[in-house]
C-alpha positions as CSV (number, residue, x, y, z in Angstrom):
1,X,143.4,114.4,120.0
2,X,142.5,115.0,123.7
3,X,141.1,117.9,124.4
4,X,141.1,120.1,127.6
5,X,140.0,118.3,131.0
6,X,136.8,120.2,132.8
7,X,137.1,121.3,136.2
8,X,138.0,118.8,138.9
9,X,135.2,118.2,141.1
10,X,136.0,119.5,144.8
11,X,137.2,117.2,147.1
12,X,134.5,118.3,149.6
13,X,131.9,116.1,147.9
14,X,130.5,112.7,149.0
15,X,130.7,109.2,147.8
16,X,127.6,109.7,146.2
17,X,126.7,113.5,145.8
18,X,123.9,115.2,146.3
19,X,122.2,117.3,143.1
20,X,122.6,120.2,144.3
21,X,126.1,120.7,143.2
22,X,127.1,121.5,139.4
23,X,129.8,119.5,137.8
24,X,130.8,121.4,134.3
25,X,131.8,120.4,131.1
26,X,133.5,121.6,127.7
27,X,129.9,121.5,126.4
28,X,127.0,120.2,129.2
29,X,126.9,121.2,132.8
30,X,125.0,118.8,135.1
31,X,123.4,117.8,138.7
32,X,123.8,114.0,139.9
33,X,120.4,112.4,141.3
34,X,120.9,109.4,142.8
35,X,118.6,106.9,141.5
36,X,119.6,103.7,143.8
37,X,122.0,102.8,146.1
38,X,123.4,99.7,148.2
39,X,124.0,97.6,145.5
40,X,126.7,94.7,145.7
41,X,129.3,95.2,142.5
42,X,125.4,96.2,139.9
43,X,127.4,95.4,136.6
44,X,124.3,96.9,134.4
45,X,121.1,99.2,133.9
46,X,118.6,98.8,131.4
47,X,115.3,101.7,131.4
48,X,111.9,100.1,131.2
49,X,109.1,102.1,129.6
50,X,107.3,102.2,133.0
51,X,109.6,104.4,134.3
52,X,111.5,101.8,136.2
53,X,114.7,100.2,135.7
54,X,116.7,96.6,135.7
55,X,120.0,96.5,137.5
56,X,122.0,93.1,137.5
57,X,124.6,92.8,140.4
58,X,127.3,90.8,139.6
59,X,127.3,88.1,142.7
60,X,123.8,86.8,141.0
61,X,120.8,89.2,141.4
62,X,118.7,91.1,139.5
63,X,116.3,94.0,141.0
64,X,114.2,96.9,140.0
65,X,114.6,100.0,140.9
66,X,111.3,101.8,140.9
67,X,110.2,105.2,139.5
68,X,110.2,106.6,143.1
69,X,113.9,104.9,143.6
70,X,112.6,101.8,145.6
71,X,114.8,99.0,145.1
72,X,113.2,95.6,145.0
73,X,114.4,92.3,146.3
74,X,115.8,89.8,144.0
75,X,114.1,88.9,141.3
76,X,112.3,85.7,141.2
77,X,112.8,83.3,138.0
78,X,116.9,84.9,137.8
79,X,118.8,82.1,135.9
80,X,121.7,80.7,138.5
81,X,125.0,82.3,138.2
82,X,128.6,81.6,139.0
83,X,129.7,84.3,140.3
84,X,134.0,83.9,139.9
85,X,136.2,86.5,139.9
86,X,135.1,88.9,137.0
87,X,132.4,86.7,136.1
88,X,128.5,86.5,137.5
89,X,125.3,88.1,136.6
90,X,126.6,90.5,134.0
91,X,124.8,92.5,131.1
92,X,121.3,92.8,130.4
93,X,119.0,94.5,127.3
94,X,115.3,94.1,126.4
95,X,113.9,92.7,123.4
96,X,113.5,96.3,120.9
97,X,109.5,95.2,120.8
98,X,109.7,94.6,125.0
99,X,106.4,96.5,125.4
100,X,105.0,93.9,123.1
101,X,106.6,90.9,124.8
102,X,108.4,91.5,127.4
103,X,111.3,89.7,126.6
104,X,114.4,90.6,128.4
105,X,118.4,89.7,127.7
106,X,120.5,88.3,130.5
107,X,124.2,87.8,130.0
108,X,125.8,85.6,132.8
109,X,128.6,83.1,133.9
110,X,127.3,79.3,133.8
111,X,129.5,75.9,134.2
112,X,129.6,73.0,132.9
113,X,132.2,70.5,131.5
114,X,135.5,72.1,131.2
115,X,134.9,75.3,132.9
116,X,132.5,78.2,132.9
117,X,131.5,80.3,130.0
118,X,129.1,83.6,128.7
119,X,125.5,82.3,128.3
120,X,122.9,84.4,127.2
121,X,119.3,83.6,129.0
122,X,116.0,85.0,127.1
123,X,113.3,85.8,130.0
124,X,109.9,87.7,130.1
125,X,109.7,90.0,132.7
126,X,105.9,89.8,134.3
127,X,105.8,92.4,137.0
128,X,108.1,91.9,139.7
129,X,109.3,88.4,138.5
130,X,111.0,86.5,135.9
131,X,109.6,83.5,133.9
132,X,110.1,80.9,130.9
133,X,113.6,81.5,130.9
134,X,115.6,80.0,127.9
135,X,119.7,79.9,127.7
136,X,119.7,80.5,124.0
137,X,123.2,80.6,123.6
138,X,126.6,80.0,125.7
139,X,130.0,80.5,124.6
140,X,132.4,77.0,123.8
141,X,134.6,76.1,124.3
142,X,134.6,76.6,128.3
143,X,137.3,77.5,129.9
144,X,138.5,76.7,133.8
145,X,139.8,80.2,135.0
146,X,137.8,83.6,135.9
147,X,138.8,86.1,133.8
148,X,137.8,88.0,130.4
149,X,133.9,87.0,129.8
150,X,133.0,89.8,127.8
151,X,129.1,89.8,127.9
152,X,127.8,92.7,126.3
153,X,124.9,92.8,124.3
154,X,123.0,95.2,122.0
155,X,120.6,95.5,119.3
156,X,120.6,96.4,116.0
157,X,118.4,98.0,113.7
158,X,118.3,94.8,111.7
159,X,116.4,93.2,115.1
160,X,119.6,91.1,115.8
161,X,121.2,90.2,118.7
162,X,125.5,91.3,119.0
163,X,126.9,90.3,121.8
164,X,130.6,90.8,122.4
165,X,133.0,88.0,124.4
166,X,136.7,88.2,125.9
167,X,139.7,85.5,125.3
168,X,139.0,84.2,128.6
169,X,142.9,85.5,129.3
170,X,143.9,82.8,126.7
171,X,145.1,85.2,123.7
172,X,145.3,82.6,120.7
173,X,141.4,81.8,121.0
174,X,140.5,85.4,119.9
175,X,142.1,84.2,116.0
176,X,140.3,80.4,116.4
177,X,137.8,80.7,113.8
178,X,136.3,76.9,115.5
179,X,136.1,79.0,119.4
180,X,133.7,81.5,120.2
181,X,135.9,83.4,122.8
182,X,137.1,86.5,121.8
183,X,134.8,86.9,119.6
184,X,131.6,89.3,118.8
185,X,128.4,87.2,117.5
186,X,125.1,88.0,115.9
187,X,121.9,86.0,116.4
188,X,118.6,85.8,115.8
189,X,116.3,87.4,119.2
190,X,115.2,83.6,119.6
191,X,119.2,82.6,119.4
192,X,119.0,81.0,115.8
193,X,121.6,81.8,113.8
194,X,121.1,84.5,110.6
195,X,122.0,83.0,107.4
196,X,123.4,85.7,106.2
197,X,126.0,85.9,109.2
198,X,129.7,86.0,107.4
199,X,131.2,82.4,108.3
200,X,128.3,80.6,107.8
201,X,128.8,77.5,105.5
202,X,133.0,78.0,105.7
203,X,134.3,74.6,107.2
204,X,136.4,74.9,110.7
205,X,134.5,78.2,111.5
206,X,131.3,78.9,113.9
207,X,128.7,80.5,112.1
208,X,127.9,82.2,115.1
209,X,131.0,84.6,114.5
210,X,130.8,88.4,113.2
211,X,133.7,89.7,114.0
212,X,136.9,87.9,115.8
213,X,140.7,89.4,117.2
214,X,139.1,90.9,119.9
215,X,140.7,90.6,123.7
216,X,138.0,91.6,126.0
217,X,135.0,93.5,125.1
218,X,133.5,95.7,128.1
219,X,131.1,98.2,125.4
220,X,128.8,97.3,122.8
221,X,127.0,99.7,121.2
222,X,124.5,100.4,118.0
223,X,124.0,103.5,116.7
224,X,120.6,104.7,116.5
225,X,120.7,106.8,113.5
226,X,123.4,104.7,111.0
227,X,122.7,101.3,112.5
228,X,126.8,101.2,112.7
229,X,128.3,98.7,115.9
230,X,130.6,100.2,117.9
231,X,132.6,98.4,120.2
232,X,135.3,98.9,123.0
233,X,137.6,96.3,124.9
234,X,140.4,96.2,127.2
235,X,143.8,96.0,126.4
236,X,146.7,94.7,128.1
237,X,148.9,97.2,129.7
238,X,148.1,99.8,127.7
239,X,146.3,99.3,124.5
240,X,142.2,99.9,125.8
241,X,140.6,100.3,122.1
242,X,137.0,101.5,120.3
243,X,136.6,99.9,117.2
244,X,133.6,99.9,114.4
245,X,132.8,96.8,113.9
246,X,132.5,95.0,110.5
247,X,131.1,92.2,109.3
248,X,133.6,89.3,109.3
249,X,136.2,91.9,110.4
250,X,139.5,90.6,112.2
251,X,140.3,93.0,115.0
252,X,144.0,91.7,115.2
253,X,144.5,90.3,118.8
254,X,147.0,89.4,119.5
255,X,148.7,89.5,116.0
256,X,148.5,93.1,116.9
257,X,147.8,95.6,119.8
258,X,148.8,98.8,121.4
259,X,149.5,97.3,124.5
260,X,152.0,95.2,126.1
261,X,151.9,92.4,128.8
262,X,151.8,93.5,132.7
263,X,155.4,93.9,133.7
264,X,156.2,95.6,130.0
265,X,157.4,92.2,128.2
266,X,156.4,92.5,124.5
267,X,153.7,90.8,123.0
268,X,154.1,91.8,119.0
269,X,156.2,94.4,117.5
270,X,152.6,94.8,115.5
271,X,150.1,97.5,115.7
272,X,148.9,97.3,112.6
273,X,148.7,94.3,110.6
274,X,147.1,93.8,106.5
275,X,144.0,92.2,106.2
276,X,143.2,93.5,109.6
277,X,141.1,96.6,111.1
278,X,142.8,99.1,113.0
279,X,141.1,100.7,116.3
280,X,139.8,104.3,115.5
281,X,141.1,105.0,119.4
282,X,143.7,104.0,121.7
283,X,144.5,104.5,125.2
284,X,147.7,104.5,126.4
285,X,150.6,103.8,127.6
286,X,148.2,103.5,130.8
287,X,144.6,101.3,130.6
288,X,142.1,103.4,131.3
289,X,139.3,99.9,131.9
290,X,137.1,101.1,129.6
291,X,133.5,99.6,130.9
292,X,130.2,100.7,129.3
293,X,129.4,102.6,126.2
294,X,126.6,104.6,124.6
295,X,125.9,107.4,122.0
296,X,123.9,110.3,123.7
297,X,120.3,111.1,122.0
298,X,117.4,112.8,123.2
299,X,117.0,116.8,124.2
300,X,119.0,117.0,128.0
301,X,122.4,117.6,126.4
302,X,122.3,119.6,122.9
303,X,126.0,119.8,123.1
304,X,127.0,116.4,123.5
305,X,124.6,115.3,120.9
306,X,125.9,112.3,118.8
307,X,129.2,112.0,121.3
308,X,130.2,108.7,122.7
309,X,130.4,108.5,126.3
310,X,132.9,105.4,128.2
311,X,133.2,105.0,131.5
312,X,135.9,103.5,133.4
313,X,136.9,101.6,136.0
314,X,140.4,102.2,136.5
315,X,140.3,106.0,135.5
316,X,137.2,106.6,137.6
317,X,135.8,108.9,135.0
318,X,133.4,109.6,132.4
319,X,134.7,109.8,128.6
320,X,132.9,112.0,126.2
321,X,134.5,111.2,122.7
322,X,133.5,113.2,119.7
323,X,132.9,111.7,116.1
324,X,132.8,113.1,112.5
325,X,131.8,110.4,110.5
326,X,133.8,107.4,111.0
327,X,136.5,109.0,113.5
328,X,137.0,110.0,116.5
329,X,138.6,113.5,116.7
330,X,138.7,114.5,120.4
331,X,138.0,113.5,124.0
332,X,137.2,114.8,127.5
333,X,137.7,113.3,130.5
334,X,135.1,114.3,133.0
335,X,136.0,113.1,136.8
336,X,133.4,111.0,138.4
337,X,133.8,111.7,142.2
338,X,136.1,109.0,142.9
339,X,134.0,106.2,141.1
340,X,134.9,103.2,139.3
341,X,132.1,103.5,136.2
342,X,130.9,99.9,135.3
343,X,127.9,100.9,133.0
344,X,126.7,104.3,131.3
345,X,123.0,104.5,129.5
346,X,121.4,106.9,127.7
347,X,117.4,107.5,128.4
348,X,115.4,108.3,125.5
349,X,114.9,112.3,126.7
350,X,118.7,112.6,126.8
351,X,119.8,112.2,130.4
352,X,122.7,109.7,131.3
353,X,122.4,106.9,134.0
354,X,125.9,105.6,135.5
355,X,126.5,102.8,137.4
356,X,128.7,102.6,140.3
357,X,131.1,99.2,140.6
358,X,131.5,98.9,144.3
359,X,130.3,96.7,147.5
360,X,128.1,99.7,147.6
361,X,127.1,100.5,144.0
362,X,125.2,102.9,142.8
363,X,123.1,104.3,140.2
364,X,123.2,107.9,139.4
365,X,121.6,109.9,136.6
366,X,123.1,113.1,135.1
367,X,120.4,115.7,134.8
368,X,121.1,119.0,133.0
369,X,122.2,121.8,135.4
């Protein structure tokens, strides 16, 4: 059910706008602040205690952006990165005991024989530098084109590490039990794999695997109070899902989709299929490019307490979906100025950071108005 847009945002404003103007909502009204600008195509954000926060930028670089907004220079110690088409320096998260250890998550584009793939690099962030990096997992088999890495991450409760990975625009890899594309894994936070993990022991099948069907995953998500995964990806034409994500779960690409290939050929008369899990929403006929995900917490926005919130690329706008339980029941779109929305957080008082996906990228925080 899609529920009444807010008011569009007056064409008067800038590329990035100043705070002083109040965008409202069905249930929140807020200011922008923005946090950082200047950044080349920043893919995603991640909130250090400090204060400060880590932005990746897809070319290959990784800065902090400090508590007064000053933007460091690249990052010493950042793991090398092929930057190809929709692949480069892509998704980052830190260790849940980072204050301990320091630990933080890279998700990036390597090559090797046969192509380039996901790899996930585990680093420990001492001030303004990275060291002993370890690449404790990349996706196989590679593949030799630039398209659908995937490469978000999150943690759960259980202190594992999901990460989520696209078909690499090859759709039968996605049912491949043996291939790890188009899949969503869970390890161990030193890349081990957990024993209880649902293929583990079944011949022909990597027990890396918790979840498989999928066609592109661009949101990851944990929630914070039922330990549930969430997940979105993007379809083909049409077809951009959310899904909760079970364990051992097929997810039905391409046996089954909303979507149908650019141009409007048919790729299955399927939507639904036995024996696999139906997406809990759909957009479509037209792809919205879902891109970022996260469940709003804290005290800044009472109203959208518990709410999802998507951004997107193609529909340059914010998503605020609403849940009772296991559903989703109604959505608002909320217009962001023009902006293609490659990543949305949630800091731990409530207030939102989006991310910008441009040659001049952005970070912006929503603060209540």
């Amino acid at each position: 059910m899609i529920r009444g847009a807010v008011l569009a945002v007056a064409a008067s404003l800038a590329a990035y706008p100043a705070g002083a103007e109040v965008v409202r909502t069905e249930r929140a009204a807020f200011r922008v602040t923005v946090l950082a600008q200047g950044l080349e195509h920043p893919w995603a954000v991640a909130p250090l205690p400090d204060g400060r926060l880590i932005v990746t930028e897809r070319p290959g670089r990784v800065r902090l952006v400090g508590a007064d907004g000053r933007l460091s220079p690249p990052l010493p110690g950042t793991p090398a990165t092929v930057a190809n088409r929709q692949g480069g320096m892509l998704d980052v998260v830190l260790h849940p005991r980072f204050a301990e250890n320091g630990l933080v998550y890279l998700c990036h584009v390597t090559e090797g024989e046969g192509g380039t793939s996901s790899t996930i690099t585990r680093l420990r962030l001492e001030g303004e530098r990275f060291t002993a990096p370890e690449a404790i997992f990349s996706v196989t088999p590679r593949v030799g084109n630039g398209f659908h890495f995937g490469c978000r991450m999150a943690f759960g409760l259980d202190g594992m590490l999901y990460a989520g990975f696209g078909d690499r625009f090859q759709m039968e890899r996605a049912q491949d039990l043996a291939d790890l594309n188009g899949k969503i894994i869970r390890l161990a936070d030193d890349g081990s794999i957990p024993r209880d993990n649902p293929f583990v022991g079944r011949a022909g099948a990597r027990p890396e695997i918790w979840s498989y069907g999928h066609r592109n995953i661009q949101g990851l998500l944990v929630d914070p109070e039922t330990g549930s995964l969430w997940s979105h990806e993007h379809g083909p034409q049409g077809g951009d899902e959310v899904n909760l994500i079970r364990r051992g779960a097929n997810y039905g690409w391409p046996r089954a989709t909303h979507g149908v290939n650019y141009g409007g050929s048919v790729i299955t008369e399927h939507r639904s299929l036995p024996g696999m899990e139906d997406p809990l929403k759909v957009w479509g006929p037209t792809s919205i490019a879902p891109s970022g995900f996260a469940v709003v917490t804290g005290a800044a926005f009472p109203g959208w307490r518990g709410d999802l919130l998507v951004g997107a690329l193609r529909a340059r706008a914010l998503f605020r979906l609403t849940r009772e339980g296991e559903r989703i029941v109604a959505e608002e779109r909320i217009p962001m100025f023009g902006e293609r929305i490659r990543d949305v957080r949630v800091l731990p008082d409530g207030r939102v950071l989006v991310v910008t996906d441009s040659r001049d990228g952005a970070i912006w925080r929503l603060d209540p108005a």
